[in-house]
C-alpha positions in Angstrom: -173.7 97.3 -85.9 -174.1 96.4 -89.5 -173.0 97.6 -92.7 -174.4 98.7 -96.5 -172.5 98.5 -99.1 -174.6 100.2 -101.8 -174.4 101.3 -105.9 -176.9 103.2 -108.2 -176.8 103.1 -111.6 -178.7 105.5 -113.7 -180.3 105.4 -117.4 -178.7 108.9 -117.8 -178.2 111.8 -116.4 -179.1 114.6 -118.7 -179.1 117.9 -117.0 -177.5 116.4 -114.1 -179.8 114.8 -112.7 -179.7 111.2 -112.9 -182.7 108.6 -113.5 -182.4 105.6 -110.8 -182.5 102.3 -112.7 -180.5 100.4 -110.6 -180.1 100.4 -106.4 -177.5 97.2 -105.7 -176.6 96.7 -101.8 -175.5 94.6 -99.9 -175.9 94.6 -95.7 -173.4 92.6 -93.3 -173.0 92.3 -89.7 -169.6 93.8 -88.6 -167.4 90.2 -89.4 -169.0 90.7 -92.8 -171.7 88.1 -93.4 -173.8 88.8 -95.6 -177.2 89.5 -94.3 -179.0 90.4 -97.3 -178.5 91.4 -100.5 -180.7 92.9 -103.3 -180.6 94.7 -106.4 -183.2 96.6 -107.0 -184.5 97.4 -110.5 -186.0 100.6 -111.4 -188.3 102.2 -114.4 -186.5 105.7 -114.7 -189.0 106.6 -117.0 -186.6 108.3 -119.1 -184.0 107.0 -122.1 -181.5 105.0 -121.8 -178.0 106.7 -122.2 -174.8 104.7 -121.6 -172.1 106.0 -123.9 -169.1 107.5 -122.1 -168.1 111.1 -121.7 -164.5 112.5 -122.1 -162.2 109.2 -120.3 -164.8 108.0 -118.9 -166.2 104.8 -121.2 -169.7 103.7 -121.4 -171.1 101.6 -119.2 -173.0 98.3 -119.6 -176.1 97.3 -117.3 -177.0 94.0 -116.2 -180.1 93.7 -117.7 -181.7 94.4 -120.7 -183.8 97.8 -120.9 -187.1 96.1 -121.6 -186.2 94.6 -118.0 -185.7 98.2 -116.3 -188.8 99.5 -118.1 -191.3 96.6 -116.7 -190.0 97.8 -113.0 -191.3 99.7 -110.4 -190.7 103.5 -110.5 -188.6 105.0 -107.8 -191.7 106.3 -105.9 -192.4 102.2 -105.4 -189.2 102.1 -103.7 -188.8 104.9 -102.4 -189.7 103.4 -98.9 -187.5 100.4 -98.8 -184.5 102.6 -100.2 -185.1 105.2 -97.4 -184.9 102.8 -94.8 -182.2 100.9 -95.6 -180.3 104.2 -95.5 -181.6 105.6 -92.8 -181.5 102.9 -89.9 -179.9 103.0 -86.9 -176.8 101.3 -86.2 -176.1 100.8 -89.9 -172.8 102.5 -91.6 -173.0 102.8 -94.9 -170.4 103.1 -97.4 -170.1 103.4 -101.8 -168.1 104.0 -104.1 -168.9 107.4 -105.6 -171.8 107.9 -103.2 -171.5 111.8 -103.7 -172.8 111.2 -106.8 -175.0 108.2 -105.5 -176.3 110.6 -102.9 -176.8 113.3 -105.8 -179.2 111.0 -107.6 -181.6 109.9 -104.8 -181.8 113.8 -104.1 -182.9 114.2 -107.6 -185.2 111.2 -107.7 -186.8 112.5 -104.7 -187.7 116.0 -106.4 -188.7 114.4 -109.2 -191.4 112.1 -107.6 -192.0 114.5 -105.4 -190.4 112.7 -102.2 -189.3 113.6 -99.3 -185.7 114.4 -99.3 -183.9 112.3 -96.5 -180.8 112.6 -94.2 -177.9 109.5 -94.1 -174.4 110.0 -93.6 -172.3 108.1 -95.7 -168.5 106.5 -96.1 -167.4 107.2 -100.0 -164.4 105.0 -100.4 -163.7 106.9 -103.6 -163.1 109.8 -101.6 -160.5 107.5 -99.5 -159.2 106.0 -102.6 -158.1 109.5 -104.1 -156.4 110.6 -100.7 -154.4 107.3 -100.3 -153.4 107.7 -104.3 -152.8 111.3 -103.6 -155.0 111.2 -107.0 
């Protein structure tokens, strides 16, 4: 058994839909060592928009937007992200990955992918029941 921690960050996500930039994950075996790690950089081919929205404050990326722009688009990893979802005998679990999950569906219609199947652990999701949030 092994495990994916995963995060997507996005250059915005006007209309709802959000424009990949980022996929960070990390895979362990089940005591936790790390296995591999990665984060994968993204041209979203779209603007950058990072300022916050109602109490939620802006957010600032890891690298520089020149940096995202001189990356692969998301049909160049499209492969590798798929896979790393979708193989056997791997959990996978996120913060937020609703909305995680929401983006790659997007992506996938924008580039005109094929939308995949994963099932997923949000610990947001566990987070707000615990907190009774």
């Amino acid at each position: 058994m092994e495990y994916i921690f995963f995060d997507i960050e996005c250059a915005n996500c006007f209309q709802g839909r959000g424009k990949i930039c980022s996929f960070g994950y990390v895979i362990t075996d089940e005591k936790f060592n790390i296995i591999s790690k990665e984060d994968i950089l993204v041209n979203p081919h779209s603007k950058f928009h990072l300022c916050g929205h109602g109490n939620h404050p802006g957010i600032t990326l890891g690298y520089d937007e020149k940096t995202f722009k001189s990356s692969p688009d998301f049909n160049h990893h499209y492969g590798k992200i798929r896979e790393l979802l979708t193989k056997p005998g791997r959990l996978i679990f996120g913060f937020s990955v609703m909305s995680d999950a929401g983006y790659i569906k997007s992506e996938c219609e924008r580039f005109k992918g094929e939308i995949f199947d994963y099932s997923f652990i949000d610990v947001q999701r566990i987070f707000t029941d615990l907190k009774g949030l």
